[in-house]
C-alpha positions as CSV (number, residue, x, y, z in Angstrom):
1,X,-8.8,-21.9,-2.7
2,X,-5.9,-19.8,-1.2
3,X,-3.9,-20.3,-4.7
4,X,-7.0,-18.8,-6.3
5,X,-7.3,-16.0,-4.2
6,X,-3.6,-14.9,-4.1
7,X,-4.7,-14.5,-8.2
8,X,-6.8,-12.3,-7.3
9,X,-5.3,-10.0,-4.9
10,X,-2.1,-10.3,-6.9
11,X,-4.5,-8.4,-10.4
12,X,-5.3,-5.8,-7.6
13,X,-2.2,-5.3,-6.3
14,X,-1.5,-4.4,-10.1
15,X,-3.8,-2.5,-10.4
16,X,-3.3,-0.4,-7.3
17,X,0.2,0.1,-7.8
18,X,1.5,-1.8,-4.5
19,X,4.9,-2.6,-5.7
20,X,5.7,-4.9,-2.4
21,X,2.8,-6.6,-2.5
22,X,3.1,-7.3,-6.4
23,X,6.7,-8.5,-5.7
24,X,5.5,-10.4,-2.5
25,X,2.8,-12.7,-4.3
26,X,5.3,-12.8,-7.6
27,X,7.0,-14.7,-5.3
28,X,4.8,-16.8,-3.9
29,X,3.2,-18.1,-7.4
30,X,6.6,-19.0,-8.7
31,X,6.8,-20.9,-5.6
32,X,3.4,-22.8,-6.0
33,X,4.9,-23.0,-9.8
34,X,8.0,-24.9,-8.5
35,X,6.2,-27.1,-6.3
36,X,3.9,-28.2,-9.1
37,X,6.1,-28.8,-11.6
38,X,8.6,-31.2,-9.2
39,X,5.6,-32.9,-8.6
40,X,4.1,-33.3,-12.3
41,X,1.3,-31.5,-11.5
42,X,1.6,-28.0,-13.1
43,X,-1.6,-27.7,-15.0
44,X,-3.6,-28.3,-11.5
45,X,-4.1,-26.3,-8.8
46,X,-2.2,-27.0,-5.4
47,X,-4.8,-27.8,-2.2
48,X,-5.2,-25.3,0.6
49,X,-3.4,-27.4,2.7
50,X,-0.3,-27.9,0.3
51,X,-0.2,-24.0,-0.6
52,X,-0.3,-23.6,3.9
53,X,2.9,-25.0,4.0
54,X,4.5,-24.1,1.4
55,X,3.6,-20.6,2.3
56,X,4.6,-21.5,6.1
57,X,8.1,-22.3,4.8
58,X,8.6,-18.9,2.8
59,X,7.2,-16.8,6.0
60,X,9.6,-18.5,7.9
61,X,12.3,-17.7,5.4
62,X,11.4,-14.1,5.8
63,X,11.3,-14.5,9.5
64,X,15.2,-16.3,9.3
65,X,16.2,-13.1,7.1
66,X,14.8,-10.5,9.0
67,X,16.6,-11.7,12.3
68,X,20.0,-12.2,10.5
69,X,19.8,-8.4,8.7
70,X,19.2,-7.0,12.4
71,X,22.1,-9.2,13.8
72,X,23.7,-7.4,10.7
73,X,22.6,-4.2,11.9
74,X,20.6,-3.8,8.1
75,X,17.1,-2.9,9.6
76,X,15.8,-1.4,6.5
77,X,16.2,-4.8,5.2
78,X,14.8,-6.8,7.7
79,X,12.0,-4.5,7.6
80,X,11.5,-5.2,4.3
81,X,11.3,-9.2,5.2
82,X,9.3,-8.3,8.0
83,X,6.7,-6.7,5.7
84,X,6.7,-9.9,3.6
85,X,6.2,-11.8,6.2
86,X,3.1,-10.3,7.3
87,X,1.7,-10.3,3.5
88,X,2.0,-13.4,3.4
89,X,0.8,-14.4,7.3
90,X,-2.5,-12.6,5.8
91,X,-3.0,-15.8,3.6
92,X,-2.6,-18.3,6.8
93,X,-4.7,-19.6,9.2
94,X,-4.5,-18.4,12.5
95,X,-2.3,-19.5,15.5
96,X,-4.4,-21.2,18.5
97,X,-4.1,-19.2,21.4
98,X,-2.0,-20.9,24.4
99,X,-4.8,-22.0,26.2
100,X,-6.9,-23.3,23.3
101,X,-3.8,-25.8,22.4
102,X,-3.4,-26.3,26.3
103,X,-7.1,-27.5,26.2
104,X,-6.5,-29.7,23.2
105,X,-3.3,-31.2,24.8
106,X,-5.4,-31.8,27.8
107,X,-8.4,-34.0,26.6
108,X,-5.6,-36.0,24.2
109,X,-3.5,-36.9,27.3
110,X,-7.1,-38.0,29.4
111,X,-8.3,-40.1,26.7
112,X,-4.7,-41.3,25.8
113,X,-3.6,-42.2,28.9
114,X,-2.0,-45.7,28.1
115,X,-0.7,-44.3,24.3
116,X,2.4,-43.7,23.7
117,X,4.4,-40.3,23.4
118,X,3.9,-40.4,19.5
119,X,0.3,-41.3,19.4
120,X,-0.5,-38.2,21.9
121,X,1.4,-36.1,19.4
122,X,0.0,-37.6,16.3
123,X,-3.7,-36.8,17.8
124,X,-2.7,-33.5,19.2
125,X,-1.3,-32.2,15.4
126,X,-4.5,-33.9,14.4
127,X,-6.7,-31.9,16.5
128,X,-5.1,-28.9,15.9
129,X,-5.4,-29.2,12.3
130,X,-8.9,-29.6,12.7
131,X,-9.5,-26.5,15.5
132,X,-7.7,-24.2,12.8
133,X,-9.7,-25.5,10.0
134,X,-11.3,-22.0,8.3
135,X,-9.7,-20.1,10.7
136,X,-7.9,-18.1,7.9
137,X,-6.6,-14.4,8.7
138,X,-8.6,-12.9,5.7
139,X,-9.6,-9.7,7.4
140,X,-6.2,-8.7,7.8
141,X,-5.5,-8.7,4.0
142,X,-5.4,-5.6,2.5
């Protein structure tokens, strides 16, 4: 569970001293926190798939940040979001290449051929849900 193993890395983070990556997973377990308690469900652990997005959103944040310091012309802090971001794009899967969604897109529109627009999207997300699937960065963690 990626939950779990943000636990984990956050104790060696500690340990080693890493202040951004401390502060970076601080953050992300009081955002896992939040999300549990609106729901009710504090006391259990949030799925892989819930802790994705909620982890999709706050790289995204970081992402929104960075490109609003450098339109600021405050690149120390947008380099600061910017190395966030890539802590925490260490705990997603990885994107499908262009011509892996391409071939996805492909066989959905030749066996969808009479389905409408939202079907072929609905099977595509499908799809690529399932082609990303354990296709987690974890070698780029560090």
């Amino acid at each position: 569970m990626i939950e779990a193993q943000i636990e984990q890395d956050l104790k060696s983070a500690m340990l080693a001293r890493d202040t951004e990556k401390v502060s970076t997973l601080r953050g992300i377990k009081s955002t896992f926190l939040y999300s549990k308690v609106a729901a009710g469900t504090r006391d259990s652990q949030l799925s892989d798939d819930e802790a994705i997005k909620l982890m999709q959103k706050e790289a995204k944040k970081r992402q929104e940040s960075a490109d609003l310091y450098i339109q600021g012309g405050e690149q120390a802090r947008a380099d600061k979001e910017l190395s966030e971001k890539k802590i925490i794009d260490a705990y997603l899967p990885s994107k499908l290449s262009e011509s892996e969604l391409e071939k996805i897109i492909g066989e959905v529109m030749s066996s969808n051929s009479d389905a409408n627009l939202g079907q072929i999207i609905g099977e595509v997300k499908a799809k690529t849900a399932v082609a990303l699937t354990g296709r987690h960065s974890k070698d780029s963690k560090g």
